[in-house]
N, C-alpha and C positions, 0 to 999 in steps of 0.2 A: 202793358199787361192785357190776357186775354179778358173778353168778357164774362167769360166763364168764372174765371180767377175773382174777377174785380167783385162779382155776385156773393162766391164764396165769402170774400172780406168782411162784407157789407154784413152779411145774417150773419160772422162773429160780434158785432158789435154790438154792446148788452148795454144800453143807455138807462139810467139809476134812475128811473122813474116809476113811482105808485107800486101798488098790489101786494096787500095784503087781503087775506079772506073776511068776506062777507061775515059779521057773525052775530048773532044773537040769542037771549036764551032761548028759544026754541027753534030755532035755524041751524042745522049740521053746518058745519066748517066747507069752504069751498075752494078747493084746492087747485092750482093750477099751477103751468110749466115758467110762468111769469114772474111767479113768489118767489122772494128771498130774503135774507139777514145778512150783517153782518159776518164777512169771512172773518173764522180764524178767533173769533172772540168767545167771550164768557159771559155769564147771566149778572148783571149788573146787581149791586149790592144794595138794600132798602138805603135812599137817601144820595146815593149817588147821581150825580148831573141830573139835580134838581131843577134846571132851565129845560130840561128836554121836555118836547111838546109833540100829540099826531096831532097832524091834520087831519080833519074829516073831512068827507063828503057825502052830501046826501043821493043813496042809490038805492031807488026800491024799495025806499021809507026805512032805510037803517042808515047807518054814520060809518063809513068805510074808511077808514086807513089811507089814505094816497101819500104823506110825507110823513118828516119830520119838521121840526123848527127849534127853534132856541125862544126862550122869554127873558127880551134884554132892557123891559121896565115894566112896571107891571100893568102898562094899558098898550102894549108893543109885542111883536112876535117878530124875528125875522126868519124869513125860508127863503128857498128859490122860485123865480119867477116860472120853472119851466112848469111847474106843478100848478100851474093856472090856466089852462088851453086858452088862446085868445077870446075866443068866444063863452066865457065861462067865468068869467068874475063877478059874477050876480052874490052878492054876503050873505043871503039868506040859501045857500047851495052847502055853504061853508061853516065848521066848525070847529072847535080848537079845545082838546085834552090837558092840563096840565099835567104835571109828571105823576107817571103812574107806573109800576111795576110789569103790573100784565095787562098786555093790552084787551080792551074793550069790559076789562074787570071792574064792577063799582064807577062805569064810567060819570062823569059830571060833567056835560060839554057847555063853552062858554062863547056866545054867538060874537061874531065879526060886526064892525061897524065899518068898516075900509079896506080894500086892499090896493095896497100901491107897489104897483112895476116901477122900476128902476126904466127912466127914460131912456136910454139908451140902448136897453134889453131887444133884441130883433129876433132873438131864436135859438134853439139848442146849439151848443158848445161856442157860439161868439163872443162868448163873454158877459161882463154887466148881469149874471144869472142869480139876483137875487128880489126881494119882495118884502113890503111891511105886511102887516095886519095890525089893524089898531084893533081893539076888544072895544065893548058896547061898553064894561065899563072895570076900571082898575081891580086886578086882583088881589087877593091878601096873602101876601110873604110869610112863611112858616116857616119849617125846617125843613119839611117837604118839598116845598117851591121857592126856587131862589132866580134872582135875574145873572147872566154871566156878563162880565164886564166886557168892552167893543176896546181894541186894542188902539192907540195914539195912530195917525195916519204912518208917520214916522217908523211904527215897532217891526221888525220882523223876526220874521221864527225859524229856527237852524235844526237841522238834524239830531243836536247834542242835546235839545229840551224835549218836556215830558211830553207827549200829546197821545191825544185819544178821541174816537171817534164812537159812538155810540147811537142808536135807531134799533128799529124791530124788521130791518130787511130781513135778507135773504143770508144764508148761508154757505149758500155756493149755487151754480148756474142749477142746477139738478136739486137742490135739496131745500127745503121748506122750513123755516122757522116752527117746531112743532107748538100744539099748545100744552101750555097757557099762556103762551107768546110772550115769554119773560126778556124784558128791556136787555139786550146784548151793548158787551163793550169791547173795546180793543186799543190797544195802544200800537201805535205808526210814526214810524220818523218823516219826518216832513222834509219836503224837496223843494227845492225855488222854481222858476216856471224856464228857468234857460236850461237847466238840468234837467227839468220832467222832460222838457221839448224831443232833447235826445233822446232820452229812452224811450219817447213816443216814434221817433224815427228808427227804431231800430225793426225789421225786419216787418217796413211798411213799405209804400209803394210812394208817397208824398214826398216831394222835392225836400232836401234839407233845409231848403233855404226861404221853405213855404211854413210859414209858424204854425204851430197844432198848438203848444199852452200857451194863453197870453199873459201880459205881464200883470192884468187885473186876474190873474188864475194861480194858485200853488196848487202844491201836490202831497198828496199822505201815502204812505201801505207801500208795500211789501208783497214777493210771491206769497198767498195764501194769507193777507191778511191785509182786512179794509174792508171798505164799505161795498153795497151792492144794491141790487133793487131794493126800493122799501125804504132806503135812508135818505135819500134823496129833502135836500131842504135842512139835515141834521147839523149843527153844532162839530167843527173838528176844533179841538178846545186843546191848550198848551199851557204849560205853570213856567210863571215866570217870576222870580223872586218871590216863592211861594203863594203866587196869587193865579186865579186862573184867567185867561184871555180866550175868546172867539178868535182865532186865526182865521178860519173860514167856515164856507156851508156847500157841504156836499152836494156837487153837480153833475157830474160826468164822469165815463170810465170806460173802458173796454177790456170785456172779459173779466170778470169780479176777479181783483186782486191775482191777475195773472202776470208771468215774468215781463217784466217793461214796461208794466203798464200800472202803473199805482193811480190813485183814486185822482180826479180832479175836482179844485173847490171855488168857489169864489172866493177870491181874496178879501177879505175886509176890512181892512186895512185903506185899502184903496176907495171904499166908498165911505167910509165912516162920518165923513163931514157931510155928505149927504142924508147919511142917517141919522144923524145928532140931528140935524136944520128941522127934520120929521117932527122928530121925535120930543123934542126940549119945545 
């Protein structure tokens, strides 16, 4: 492939990380080419995915947006690791939203006392891309806020069950979650990581035989529907015998819910026993 070519490739590739707008009561909204939502989804209904959580950060003395995460006990969060630069895990930087409708609305933010990388995490798309947060100190369960259960190491999740993936990303590469930045959702059939792998081979330049999903990775979405910037760290959640499971946490993607290329997650599945040891 030319260099020219190989260039083009590279700046498609829209990696699910951070940005939403600055905002505060008397701060205008601050918009850029980076913001996004949720492709393809709908305005999430008061009480729905009660585990969903933003990350904050402090920039400029306001609480910025950079993920999501999931609340899987009530002194526990888990997100992805990539939403932490290495140099950048200091807990008093960081804070953490329970579920709330519109972003940065009536916020209540609940300070960090830990955050733990998954040892084996080395960097964008290798895999191991997820992270605890322990909270300063246990939340109170309502109706409002609920913890989503961690699936058996054993479970996995088929195309034929329910799953959904919900954050306050982006809405497509060009288009901005407008305010009042109302929590988006969307339902996506889930793909195992030897199937995502092909259709990440398809009309790429990467050897077939050189792995793109790994087996600690699945995959969710559809053309025009899945996740995008902004959800990064989110809960992709699946009903299984009427109960709901964390399948994974929004990592990676190219081209928000473009053909062949559906969302990639951390599998959870695959770390869980590392995450019980945490956490118990």
């Amino acid at each position: 492939m030319r260099v020219k070519d190989l260039e083009v490739t590279e700046k498609m590739i829209f990696l699910l990380l951070l940005t939403l707008p600055l905002l505060g009561n008397s701060v205008p909204v601050i918009q850029d080419k980076q913001e996004t939502r949720i492709v393809g989804g709908d305005d999430a209904q008061e009480g729905e995915w009660p585990w969903q959580i933003s990350l904050r950060k402090s920039v400029g003395g306001l609480w910025k947006h950079i993920c999501g995460g999931s609340l899987i006990d009530p002194s526990w969060i888990l997100t992805a690791a990539h939403c932490f630069p290495r140099s950048g895990k200091e807990t008093s930087q960081y804070m953490v939203q329970l579920r709330q409708q519109n972003l940065y609305e009536d916020d209540n933010l609940v300070p960090l006392e830990e955050i733990i990388i998954h040892p084996k995490y080395t960097g964008f798309k290798a895999g191991s891309d997820l992270a605890l947060l322990k909270l300063q100190f246990p939340v109170q369960l309502n109706e409002n806020v609920q913890t989503i259960t961690l699936p058996e190491a054993s479970q996995t999740f088929t195309p034929d069950m329910e799953c959904w993936v919900s954050g306050w990303g982006n809405i497509g590469s060009e288009e901005h979650l407008p305010p009042p930045f109302t929590l988006q959702k969307v339902r996506v059939p889930v793909m195992d990581a030897v199937t995502c792998d092909q259709e990440y081979h398809e009309n790429n330049f990467i050897p077939e035989e050189e792995r793109i999903i790994l087996d600690d990775m699945i995959c969710a979405g559809e053309a025009g529907r899945g996740p995008c910037q902004g959800d990064s760290g989110g809960a992709l959640v699946c009903k299984v015998q009427g109960c709901w499971f964390q399948a994974g946490i929004v990592s990676w993607g190219e081209i928000c819910a473009a053909p062949h290329r559906p969302g990639v997650f951390t599998r959870v599945a695959a770390f869980v026993d590392w995450i019980n040891q945490l956490i118990q």
